[in-house]
C-alpha positions in Angstrom: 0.0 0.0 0.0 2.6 2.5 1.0 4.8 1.9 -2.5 1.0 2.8 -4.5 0.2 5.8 -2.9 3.7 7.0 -3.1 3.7 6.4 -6.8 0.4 7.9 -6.9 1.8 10.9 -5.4 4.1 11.1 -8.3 1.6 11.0 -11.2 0.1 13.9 -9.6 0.8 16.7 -12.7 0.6 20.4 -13.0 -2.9 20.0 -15.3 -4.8 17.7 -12.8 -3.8 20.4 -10.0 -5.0 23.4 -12.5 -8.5 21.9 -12.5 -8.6 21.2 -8.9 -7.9 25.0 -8.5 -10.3 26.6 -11.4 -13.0 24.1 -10.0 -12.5 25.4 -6.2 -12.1 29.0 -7.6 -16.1 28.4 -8.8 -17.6 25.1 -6.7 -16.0 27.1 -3.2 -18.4 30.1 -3.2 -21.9 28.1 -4.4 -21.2 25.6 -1.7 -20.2 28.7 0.8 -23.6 30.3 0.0 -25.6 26.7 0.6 -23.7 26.4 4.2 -23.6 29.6 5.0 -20.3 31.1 4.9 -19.8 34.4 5.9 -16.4 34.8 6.3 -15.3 32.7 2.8 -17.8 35.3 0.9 -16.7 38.7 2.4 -13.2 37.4 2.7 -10.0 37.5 1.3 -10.0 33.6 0.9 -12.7 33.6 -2.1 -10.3 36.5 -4.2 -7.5 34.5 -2.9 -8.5 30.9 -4.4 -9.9 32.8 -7.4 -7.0 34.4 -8.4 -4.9 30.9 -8.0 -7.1 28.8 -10.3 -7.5 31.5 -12.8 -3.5 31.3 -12.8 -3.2 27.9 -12.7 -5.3 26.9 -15.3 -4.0 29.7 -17.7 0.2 28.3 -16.8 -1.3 24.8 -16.7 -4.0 23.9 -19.5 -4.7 24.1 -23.2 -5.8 27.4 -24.3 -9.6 26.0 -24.8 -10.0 23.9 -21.7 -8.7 26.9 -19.7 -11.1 29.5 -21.6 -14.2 26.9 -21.1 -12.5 26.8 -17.0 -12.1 30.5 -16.5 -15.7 31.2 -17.8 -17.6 28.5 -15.7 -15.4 29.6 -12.9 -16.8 33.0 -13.3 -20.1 32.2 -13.9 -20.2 30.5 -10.6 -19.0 33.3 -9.0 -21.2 35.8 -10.2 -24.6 33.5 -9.3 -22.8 32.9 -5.9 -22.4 36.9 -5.5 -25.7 37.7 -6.4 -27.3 34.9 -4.3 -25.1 36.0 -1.1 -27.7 39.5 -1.8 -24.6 41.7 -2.7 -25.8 45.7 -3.8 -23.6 44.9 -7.6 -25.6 44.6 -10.6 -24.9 41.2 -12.1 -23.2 42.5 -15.0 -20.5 44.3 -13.0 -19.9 41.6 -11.2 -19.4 39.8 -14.2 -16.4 42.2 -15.4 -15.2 42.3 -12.1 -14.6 37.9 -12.1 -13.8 37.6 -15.5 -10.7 40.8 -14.5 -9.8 38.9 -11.6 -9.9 35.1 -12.8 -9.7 35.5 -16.8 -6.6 38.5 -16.2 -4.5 35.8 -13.9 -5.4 33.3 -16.3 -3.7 35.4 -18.9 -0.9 36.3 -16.5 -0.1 32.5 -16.1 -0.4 32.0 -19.7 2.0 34.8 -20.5 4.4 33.6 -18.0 4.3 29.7 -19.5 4.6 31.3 -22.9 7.4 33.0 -21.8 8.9 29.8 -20.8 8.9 28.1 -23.9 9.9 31.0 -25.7 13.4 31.2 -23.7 13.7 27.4 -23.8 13.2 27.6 -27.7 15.8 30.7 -28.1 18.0 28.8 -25.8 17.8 25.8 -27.6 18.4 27.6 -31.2 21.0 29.5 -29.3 22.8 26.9 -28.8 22.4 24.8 -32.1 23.3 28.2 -33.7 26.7 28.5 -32.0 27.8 24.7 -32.4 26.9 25.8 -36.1 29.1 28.9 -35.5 31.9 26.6 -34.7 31.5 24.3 -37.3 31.4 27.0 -39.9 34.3 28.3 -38.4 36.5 25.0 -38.7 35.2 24.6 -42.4 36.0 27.8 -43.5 39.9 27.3 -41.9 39.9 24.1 -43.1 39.0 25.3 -46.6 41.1 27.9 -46.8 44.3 25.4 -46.0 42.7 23.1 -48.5 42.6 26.2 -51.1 46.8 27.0 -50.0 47.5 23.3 -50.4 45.6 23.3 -53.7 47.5 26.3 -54.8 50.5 24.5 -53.2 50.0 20.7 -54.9 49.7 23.0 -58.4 52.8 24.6 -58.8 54.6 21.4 -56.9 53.1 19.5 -59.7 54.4 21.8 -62.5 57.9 21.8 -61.0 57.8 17.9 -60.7 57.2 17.7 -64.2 60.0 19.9 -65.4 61.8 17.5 -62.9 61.0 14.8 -65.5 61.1 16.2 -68.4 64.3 17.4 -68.0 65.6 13.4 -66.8 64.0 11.7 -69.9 65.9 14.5 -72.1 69.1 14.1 -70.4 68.6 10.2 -71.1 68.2 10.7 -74.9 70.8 13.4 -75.2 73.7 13.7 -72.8 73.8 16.9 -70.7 76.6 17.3 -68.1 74.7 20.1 -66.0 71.4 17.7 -65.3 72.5 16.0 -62.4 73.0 19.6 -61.0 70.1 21.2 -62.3 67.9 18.3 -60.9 69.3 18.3 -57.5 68.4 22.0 -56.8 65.0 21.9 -58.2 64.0 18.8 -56.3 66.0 20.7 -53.3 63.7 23.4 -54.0 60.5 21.6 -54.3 61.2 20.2 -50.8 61.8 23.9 -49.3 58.5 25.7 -50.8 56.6 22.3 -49.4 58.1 22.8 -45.7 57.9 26.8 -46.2 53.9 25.5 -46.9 53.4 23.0 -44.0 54.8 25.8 -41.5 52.5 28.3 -43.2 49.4 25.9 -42.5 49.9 25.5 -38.6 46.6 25.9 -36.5 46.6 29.7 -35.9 43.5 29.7 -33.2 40.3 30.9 -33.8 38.9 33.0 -36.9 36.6 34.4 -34.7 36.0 35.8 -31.1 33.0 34.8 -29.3 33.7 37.4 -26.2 34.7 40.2 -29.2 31.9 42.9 -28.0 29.3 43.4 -30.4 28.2 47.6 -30.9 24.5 47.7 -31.2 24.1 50.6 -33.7 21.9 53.3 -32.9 18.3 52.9 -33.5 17.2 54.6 -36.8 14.2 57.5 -36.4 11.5 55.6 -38.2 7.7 55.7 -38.5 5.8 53.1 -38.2 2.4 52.6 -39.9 0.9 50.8 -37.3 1.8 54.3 -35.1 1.2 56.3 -38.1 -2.6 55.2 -37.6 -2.6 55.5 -33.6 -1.6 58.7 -33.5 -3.8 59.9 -36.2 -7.0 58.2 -34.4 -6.1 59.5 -31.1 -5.6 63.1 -32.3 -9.1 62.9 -34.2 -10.9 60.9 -31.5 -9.5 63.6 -28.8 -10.1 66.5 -31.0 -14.2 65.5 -31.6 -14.3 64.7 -27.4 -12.8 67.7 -26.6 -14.9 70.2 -28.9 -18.7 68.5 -27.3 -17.3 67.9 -23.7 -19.7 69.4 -21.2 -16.0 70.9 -19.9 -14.4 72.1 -23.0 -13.0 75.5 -22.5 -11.3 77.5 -25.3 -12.1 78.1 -29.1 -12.9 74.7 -31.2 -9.7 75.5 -33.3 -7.5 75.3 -30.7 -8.5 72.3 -29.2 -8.3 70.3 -32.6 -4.6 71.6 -32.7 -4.0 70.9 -29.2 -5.2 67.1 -29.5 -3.1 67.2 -33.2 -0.1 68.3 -31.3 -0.8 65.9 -28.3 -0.6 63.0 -29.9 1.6 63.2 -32.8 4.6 62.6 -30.8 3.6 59.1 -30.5 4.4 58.5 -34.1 8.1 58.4 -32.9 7.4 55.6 -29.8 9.1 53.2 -30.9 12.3 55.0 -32.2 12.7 57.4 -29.7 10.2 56.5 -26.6 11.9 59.1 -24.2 11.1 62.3 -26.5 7.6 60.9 -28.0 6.5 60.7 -24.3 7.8 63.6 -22.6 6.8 65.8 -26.0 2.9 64.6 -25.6 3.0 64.6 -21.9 4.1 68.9 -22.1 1.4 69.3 -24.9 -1.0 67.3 -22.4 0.0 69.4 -19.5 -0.5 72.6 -21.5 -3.8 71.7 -23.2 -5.3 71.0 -19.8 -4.4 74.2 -18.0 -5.3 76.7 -20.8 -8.3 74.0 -22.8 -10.0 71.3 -22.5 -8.7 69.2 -19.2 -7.2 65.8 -21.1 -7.7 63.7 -17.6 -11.6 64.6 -17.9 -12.0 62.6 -21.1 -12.0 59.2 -22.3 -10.2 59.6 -25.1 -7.0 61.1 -22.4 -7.6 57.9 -20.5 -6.8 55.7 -23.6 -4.3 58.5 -24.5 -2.3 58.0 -21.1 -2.5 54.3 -21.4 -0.8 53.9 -24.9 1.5 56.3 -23.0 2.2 54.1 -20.5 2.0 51.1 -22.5 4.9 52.8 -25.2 7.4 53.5 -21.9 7.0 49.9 -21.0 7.4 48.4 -24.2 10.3 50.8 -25.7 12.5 52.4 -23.1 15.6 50.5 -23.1 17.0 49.2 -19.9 15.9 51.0 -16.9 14.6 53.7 -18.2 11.6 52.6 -18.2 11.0 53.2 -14.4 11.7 56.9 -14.2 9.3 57.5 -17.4 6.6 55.7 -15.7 7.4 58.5 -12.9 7.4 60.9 -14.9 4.1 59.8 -16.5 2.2 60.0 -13.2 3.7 63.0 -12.2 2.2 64.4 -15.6 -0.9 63.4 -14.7 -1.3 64.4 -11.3 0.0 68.0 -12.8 -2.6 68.1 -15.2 -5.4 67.1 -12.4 -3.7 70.4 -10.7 -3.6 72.7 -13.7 -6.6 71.6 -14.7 -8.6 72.2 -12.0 -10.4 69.0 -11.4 -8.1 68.1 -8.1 -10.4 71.3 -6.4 -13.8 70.5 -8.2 -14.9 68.5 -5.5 -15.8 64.6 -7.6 -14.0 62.4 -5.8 -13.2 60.4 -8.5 -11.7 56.5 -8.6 -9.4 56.0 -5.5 -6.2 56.4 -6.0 -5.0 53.1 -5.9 -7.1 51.7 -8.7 -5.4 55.0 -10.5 -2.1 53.5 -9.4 -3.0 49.9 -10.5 -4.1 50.4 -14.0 -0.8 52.2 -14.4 1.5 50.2 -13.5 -0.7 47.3 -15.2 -0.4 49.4 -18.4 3.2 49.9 -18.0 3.8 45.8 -16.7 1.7 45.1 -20.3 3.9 47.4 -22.2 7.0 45.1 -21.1 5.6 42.2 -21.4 4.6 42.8 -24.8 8.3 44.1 -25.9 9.6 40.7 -24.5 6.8 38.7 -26.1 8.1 40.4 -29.5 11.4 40.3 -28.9 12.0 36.7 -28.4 9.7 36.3 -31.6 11.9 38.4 -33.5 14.8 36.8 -32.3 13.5 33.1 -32.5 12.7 34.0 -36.1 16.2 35.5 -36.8 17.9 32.1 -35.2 15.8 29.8 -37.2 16.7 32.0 -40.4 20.8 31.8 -39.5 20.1 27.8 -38.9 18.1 27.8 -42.2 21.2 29.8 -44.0 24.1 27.3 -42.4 22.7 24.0 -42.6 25.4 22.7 -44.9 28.1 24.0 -42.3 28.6 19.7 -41.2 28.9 18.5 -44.8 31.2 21.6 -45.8 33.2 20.3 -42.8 33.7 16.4 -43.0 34.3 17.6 -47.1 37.3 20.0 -46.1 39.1 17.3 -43.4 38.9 14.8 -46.1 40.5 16.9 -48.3 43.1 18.1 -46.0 44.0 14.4 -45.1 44.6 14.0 -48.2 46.4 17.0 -49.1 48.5 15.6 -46.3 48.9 11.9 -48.2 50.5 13.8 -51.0 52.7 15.9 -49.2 54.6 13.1 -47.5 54.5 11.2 -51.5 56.4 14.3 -52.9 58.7 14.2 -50.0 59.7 11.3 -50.5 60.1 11.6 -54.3 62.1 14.6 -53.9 64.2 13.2 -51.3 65.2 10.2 -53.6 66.1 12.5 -56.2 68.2 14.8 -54.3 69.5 11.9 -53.3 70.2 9.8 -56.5 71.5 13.0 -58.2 74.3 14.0 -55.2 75.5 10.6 -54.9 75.7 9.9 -59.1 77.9 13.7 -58.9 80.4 12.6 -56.4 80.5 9.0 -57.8 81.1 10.6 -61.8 80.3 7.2 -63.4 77.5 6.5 -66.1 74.5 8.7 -65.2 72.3 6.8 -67.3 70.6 4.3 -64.9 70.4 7.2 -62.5 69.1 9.7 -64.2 66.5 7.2 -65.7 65.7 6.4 -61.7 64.8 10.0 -61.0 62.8 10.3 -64.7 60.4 7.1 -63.4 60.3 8.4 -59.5 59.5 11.6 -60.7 56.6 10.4 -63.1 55.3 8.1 -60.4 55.1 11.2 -58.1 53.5 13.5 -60.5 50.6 11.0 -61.4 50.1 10.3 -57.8 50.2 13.9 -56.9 47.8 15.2 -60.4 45.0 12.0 -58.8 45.3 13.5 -55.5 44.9 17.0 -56.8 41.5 15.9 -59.1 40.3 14.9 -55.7 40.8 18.0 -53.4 39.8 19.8 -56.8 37.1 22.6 -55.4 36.6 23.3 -58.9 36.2 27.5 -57.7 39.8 28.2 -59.3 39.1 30.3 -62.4 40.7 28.9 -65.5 42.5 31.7 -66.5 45.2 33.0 -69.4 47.8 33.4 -66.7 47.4 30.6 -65.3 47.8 28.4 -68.2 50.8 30.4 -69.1 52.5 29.7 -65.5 51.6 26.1 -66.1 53.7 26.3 -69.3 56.5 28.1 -68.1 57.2 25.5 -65.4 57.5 22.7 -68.5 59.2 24.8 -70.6 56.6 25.5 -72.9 55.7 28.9 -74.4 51.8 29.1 -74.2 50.2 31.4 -76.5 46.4 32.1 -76.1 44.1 31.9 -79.1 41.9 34.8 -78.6 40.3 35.7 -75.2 39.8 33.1 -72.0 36.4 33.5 -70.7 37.5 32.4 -67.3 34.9 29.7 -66.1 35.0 28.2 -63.1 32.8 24.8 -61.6 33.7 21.7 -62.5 33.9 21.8 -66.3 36.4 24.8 -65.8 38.5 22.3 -63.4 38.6 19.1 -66.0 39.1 21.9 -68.5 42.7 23.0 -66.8 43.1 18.5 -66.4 42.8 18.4 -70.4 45.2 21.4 -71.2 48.0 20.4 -68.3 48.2 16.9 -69.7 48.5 18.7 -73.7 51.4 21.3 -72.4 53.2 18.2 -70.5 52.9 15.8 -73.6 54.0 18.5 -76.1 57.1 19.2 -73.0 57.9 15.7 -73.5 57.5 14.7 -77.4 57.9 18.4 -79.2 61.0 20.0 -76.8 61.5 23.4 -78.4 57.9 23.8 -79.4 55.1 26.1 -78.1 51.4 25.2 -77.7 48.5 27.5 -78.8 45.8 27.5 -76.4 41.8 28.5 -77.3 38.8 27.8 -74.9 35.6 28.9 -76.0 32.2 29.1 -74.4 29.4 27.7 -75.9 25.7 27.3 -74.7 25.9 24.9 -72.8 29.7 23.6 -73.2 32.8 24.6 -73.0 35.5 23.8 -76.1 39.3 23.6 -75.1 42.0 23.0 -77.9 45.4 22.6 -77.7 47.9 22.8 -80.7 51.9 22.4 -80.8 53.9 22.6 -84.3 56.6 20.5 -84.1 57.5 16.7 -82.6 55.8 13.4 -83.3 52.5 11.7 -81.8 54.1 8.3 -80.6 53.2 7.0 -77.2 52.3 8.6 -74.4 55.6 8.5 -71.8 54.5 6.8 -68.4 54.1 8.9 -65.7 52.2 11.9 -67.5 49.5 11.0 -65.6 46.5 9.1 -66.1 47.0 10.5 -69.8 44.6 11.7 -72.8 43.2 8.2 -72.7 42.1 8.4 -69.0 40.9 11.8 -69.6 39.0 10.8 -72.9 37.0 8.7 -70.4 36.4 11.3 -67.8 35.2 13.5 -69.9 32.9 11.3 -71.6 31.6 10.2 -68.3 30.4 13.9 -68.1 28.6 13.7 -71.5 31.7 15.2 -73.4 34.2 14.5 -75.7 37.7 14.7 -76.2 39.7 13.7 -79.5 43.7 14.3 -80.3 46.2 12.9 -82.8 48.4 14.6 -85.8 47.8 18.1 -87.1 48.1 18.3 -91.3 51.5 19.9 -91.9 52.8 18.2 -88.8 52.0 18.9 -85.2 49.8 17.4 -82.5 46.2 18.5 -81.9 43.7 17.9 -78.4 40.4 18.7 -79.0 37.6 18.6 -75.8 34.3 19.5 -75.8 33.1 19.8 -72.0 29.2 20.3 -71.2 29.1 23.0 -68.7 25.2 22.3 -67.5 23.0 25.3 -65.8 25.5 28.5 -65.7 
């Protein structure tokens, strides 16, 4: 028994307790009147329970259960009240249950939907900054990727002089290659450790505790301001012409009421100056015309008054305008001349009450808003980085395996610093050697030209100077045929694939010779072509990569084409035709 009612006690939830409240709130006083209950129906207890359960079932319940609660609640109350033979008509006892009960149970629900709001901006706070982070790593990550792209390029280019210049040395002897090859590979290895200490972890792009200046608020109208203004100004200018205390000519009260509430066009912008502005107009339309205190059009005036000081001062501010507020308006009661008129008027504290209840709604209103605003503007930076984690895992791969191919040109470089120094102190037959460093350096070039199509991120532009680096590194002069349109994407990227292997071949088979170079944009396609004068078309020598024939396939795979063999007059000709898709 004991372990049942104590996990009975636990099931107890916030909803079963909310309609044990609401229902005392409304059974409490009928079954008072049947039993005769003085002291619950004159008391403090009956407000008491009635302002819990209107609470409790606006924090606690769904909005229509709670509305269907807070009305039978008050109906309840207002047959108990007029059964107990209270002096109140029925239908002010009405509004007086459905303020007390129905305002807590929008006071609960406020406070409850306050709660989700901050748990919601707290949660999309925090998914925001992880995706802050992320971002952050991506973009450093591609950023070394783009320096080891630029990197890999000209390594590549250098490696294949490296090459070109063994397998011409084999065919014709030169007594300076040995030389030459060992300071270029020496070289090589020096700008790729100048790289790898340029790409060390340099902390973070961005500071989180970096403070953030809130510019100043621009002075703006808003419509929706616009249109209170104008109604108050017209609804106080008619009250205060036919008010049984209007004093002064009919013109001058129109102005005054213009001039009262126009300020309040500027509430929201600049809430200090809009208030104190219509509170002086106030002050001097009352002493010298029509008192604004005495109408009901300065009663709503005064409470968008208060309700624009709680909703847009900044800060604290707010409390010293809602001081100055009511010292406005007991001013204008002076100046007026209704403090000495003799009607008593509503008592003071239920003056006090609806004030500071105006001004409480004003900031609970600029909360409410705020957090909307600022849920919507997390949800929209979400929205805008939601490929931040694919950009990421993209960018490490592609660093690990810019990585890979630093430590394969190392090692290629190494051997032919290596192969060269020792065949220059040995002086025999450089043949075999020079041969070693022609196939080490091939081998290292088609590794490092796969491992550059795959951390490719196909932004580079393909560009005349480009091309004409590329050809100065094999020792090829590289005319362009007209202008270079300077694509990028991924047909600009094989584009670049197709002319590098053309420049290399015509470095290898047609020494002496310079290429002509043409890309043109079509509709949908670009068309690259490549053109030497000189040399023969015999095979391709290994280590130029995965060579025309490879490409030939690559580009098909795309939906392209891509053709070579002899020119008429002599030559060598590569013709590609690359679709580019939606530009």
């Amino acid at each position: 028994m004991r372990r049942r009612r104590r996990a009975y006690a636990l099931t107890v939830s916030r909803p079963s307790v909310a309609v044990a409240l609401i229902t005392a709130a409304g059974g409490l006083p009928l079954l008072a009147v049947l039993l005769g209950w003085e002291w619950y129906l004159d008391g403090p207890a009956l407000l008491l329970v009635a302002l819990s359960g209107g609470y409790a079932a606006g924090a606690w319940l769904p909005r229509v259960p709670a509305a269907a609660a807070v009305v039978l609640a008050v109906a309840a109350l207002v047959v108990a009240n007029q059964l107990h033979d209270q002096p109140y008509h029925w239908l002010d006892d009405t509004v007086f249950f459905l303020v007390v009960v129905g305002g807590s149970a929008g006071a609960g629900a406020a406070v409850t939907l306050r709660a989700r709001q901050v748990r919601r901006l707290e949660r999309l706070a925090a998914e925001l900054d992880e995706q802050q982070r992320v971002e952050v790593a991506a973009a450093r990550l591609e950023e070394q990727n783009r320096v080891h792209q630029d990197v890999h390029s000209r390594l590549a280019e250098r490696i294949a002089a490296i090459a070109i210049r063994a397998e011409g040395a084999q065919r014709a002897p030169d007594g300076e290659a040995l030389e030459v090859l060992e300071v270029e590979a020496r070289e090589v290895l020096d700008e790729l450790r100048a790289a790898l200490g340029s790409l060390a972890p340099d902390g973070d792009v961005l500071d989180p505790d970096a403070p953030n200046p809130r510019a100043e608020p621009e002075v703006t109208v808003s419509p929706l301001d616009l249109a209170l203004a104008g109604a108050l100004g017209l609804a106080l200018a008619v009250e205060t012409t036919v008010h049984s205390l209007a004093r002064g000519p009919m013109w001058a009260n129109v102005l005054g009421s213009l001039a009262v509430a126009a300020p309040l066009v500027l509430r929201r912008s600049r809430p200090l100056l809009a208030v104190a502005t219509s509170l002086l107009a106030a002050i001097l339309m009352s002493a010298w015309l029509t008192p604004i205190p005495a109408t009901v059009t300065g009663v709503a005036f005064l409470v968008v008054v208060l309700y624009s000081v709680g909703a847009w001062c900044t800060s604290w501010w707010w409390i010293p305008a809602g001081c100055m507020v009511a010292g406005a308006v007991v001013v204008m009661e002076e100046v007026s001349g209704l403090a000495d008129d003799g009607d008593p008027g509503d008592p003071g504290w239920i003056v006090l009450v609806w004030m500071v209840a105006a001004v409480l709604a004003g900031r609970v209103g600029a909360g409410w808003q705020a957090r909307v605003r600022r849920t919507a503007d997390l949800v929209d930076d979400l929205e805008r980085g939601r490929g931040a984690a694919t950009r990421l895992a993209t960018a490490r791969k592609r660093v690990e395996l810019a990585s890979e191919l630093h430590d394969t040109v190392a090692h290629a470089m190494t051997v032919v610093c290596l192969q060269a120094g020792a065949q220059r102190r040995s002086r025999t037959d450089a043949g075999e050697v020079l041969h070693t460093i022609a196939t080490t350096a091939a081998a290292s070039l088609a590794e490092l030209r796969d491992g550059l199509d795959a951390i490719e991120t196909t932004e580079r532009p393909l560009d005349a100077s480009r091309l004409a680096a590329l050809g100065r590194r094999v020792g090829v002069d590289v005319a362009m045929t007209g202008p270079i349109p300077a694509p990028t994407g991924p047909a600009a990227a094989l584009a670049f694939r197709v002319v590098r292997e053309a420049i290399v071949n015509v470095a290898r088979h047609a020494a002496g010779s310079s290429a002509e170079v043409s890309v043109a944009r079509g509709d949908h396609a670009l068309r690259v072509e490549v053109l030497d004068r000189g040399g023969d078309s015999g095979p391709m020598v290994a280590g130029s990569g995965s060579g025309l024939a490879g490409l030939a396939g690559v580009v098909s795979a795309g939906g392209g084409s891509l053709t070579w063999g002899p020119r008429a007059g002599g030559g060598f000709r590569v013709v590609a035709e690359i679709p580019e898709g939606d530009r």
